[in-house]
N, C-alpha and C positions, 0 to 999 in steps of 0.2 A: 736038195739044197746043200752046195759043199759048206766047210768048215772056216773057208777064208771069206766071207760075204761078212760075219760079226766079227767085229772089233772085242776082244777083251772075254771074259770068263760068263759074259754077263749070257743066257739063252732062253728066248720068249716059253716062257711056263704057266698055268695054273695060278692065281694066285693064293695064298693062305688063308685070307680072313677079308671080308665086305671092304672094295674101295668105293668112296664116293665119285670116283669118277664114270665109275661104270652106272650109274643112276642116271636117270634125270631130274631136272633140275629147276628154279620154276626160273631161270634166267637173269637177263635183267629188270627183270618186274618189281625188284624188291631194289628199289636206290635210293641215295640222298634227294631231298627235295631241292630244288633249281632256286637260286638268290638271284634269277630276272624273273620280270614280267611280276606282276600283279595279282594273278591267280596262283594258287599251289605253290605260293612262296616259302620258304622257308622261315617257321616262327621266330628261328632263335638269332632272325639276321634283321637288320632295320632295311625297311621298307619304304623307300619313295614313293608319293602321293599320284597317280595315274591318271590322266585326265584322257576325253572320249571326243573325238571329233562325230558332232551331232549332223541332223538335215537341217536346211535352210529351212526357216522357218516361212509357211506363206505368209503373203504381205495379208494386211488388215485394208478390206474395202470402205469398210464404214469409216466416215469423220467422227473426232472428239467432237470439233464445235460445231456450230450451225453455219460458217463459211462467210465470204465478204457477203451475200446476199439478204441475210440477214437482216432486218430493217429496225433499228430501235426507235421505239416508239418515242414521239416531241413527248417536252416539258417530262421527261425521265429522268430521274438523278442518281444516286448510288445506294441513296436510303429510301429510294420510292418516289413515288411521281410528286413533282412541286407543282404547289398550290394548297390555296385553305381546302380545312375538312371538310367534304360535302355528305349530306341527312339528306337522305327519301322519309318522305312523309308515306305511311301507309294505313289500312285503314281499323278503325275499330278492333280488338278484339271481339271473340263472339264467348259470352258465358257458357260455361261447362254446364256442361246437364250435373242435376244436385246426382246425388252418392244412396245410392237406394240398400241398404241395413237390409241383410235377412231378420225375418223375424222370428220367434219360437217357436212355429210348425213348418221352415225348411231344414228344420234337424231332424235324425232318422239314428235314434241312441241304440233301435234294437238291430242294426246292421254295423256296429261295430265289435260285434264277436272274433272279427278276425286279424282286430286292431289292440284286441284286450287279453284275448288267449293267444297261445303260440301254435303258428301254425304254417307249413311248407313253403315254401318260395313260389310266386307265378311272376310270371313271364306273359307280356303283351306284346304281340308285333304292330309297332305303328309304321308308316310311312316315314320317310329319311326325312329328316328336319333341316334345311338349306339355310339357315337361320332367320333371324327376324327383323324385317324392316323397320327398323323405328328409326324415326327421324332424332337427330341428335340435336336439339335443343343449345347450340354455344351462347355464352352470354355475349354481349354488343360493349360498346366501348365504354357505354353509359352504365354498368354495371360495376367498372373497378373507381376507385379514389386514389387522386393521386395527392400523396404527404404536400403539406404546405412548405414553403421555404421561406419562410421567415420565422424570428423566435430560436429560441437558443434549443430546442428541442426538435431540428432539422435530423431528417434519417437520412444516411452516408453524404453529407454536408459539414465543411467545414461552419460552424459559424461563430460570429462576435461576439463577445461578452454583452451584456444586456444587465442595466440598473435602473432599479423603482427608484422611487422618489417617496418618505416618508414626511410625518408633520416633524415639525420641531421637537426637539429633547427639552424636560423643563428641569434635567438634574443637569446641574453645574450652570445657568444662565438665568437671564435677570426674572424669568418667570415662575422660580422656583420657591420657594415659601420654605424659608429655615425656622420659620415655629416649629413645623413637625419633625424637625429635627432630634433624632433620641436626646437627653440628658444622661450625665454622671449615672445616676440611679436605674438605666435600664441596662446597665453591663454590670455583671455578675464578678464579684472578689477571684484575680485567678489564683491556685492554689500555688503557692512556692514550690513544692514537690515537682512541678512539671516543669520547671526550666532551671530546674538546681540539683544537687545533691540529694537524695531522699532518704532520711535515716530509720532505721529498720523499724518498723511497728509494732507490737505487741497487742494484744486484745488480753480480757481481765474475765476471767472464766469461775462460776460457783466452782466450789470446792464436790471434788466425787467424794461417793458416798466408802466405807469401808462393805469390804464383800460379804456377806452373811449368806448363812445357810436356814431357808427358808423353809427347811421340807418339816412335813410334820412328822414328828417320833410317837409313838405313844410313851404314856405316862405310865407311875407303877401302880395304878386303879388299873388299869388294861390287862395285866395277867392273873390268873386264877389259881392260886396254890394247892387247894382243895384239890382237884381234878388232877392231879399226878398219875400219870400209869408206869405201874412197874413191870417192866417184863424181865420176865427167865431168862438165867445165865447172863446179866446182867450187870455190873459195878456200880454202887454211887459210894459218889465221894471218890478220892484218888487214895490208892494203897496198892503195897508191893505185892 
């Protein structure tokens, strides 16, 4: 290869120390996150709401209603069929058989040892229980009361005012007998103090006693001069 093919000083060599170009690379794998579309947006950009073009929903064969065919029954109204109340007469009840009491030898006290002491869990397999037929017993119409509406005591009714009628009053009118009328003499003197001035009162007290000292001392029959004891090393009397 002649010397005129390169331009300039510069001649393909060796390089000195690791370039990254000579590596590979993991490419464009590593990029910014794309601000379209819906998925894999980018967090730090605001986001338009995406809506999905769905299927056709199948049509629905079944009717809501029951169609013009439908026949409502005569004398029907909106609150039930018109006409008075109609009663079936039926017949007699029948008396319950009476209630037959165990009596004190369908107990069995010595077979409850496993009821009185503790003792492991048991377990029975019975057949699935599908529940229980009982007839449910609703009351009839003849069973509620319904509140009277009349009288001032109507539940959720407004009602009227309502007044008795007593006998005559015999105070203040000509049937009234002013004999028994109190006298002067059965009202009590009021005392002036209570709707005037009231000046200060004083009460008048025995005289207290002067304080005395009640204890007893003894006397000079009480001490025994005779029975002096001298002890050793001693002083009587006062001297220098």
């Amino acid at each position: 290869m002649g010397s005129d093919i390169w331009v300039g000083p510069w001649r393909p060599h060796r390089p000195r120390g690791p370039i990254s170009a000579h590596f590979t690379g993991p490419g464009p794998k590593y990029k910014l996150p794309p601000n379209t579309g819906y998925l894999l947006h980018d967090p730090s950009r605001p986001r338009a709401p995406a809506f999905t073009f769905g299927a056709r929903l199948p049509t629905q064969r079944t009717t809501c209603g029951p169609g013009p065919g439908h026949l409502v029954p005569a004398r029907t109204t909106v609150r039930g069929r018109d006409g008075a109340p109609a009663y079936s007469i039926l017949g007699r009840l029948r008396h319950s058989a009476p209630f037959l009491t165990p009596g004190p030898g369908s107990y069995f006290p010595e077979r409850a040892g496993n009821a009185t002491y503790p003792s492991a869990p048991r377990h029975s397999i019975a057949p699935r229980n599908w529940g229980i037929n009982a007839e449910h017993q609703t009351p009839g119409p003849g069973s509620y009361t319904v509140p009277s509406l009349l009288g001032p005591r109507v539940v959720g009714k407004v009602s009227a005012p309502t007044y008795s009628i007593y006998g005559r009053g015999t105070v203040g009118s000509c049937f009234e007998d002013l004999s028994k009328t109190p006298g002067p003499c059965a009202y009590h003197e009021v005392n002036p103090g209570v709707y005037k001035s009231r000046a200060p009162q004083f009460t008048m007290l025995p005289r207290t006693a002067v304080p005395q000292d009640n204890t007893l001392k003894p006397g000079p029959a009480a001490y025994n001069v005779d029975q002096v004891v001298w002890i050793p090393g001693s002083r009587v009397g006062g001297g220098g």
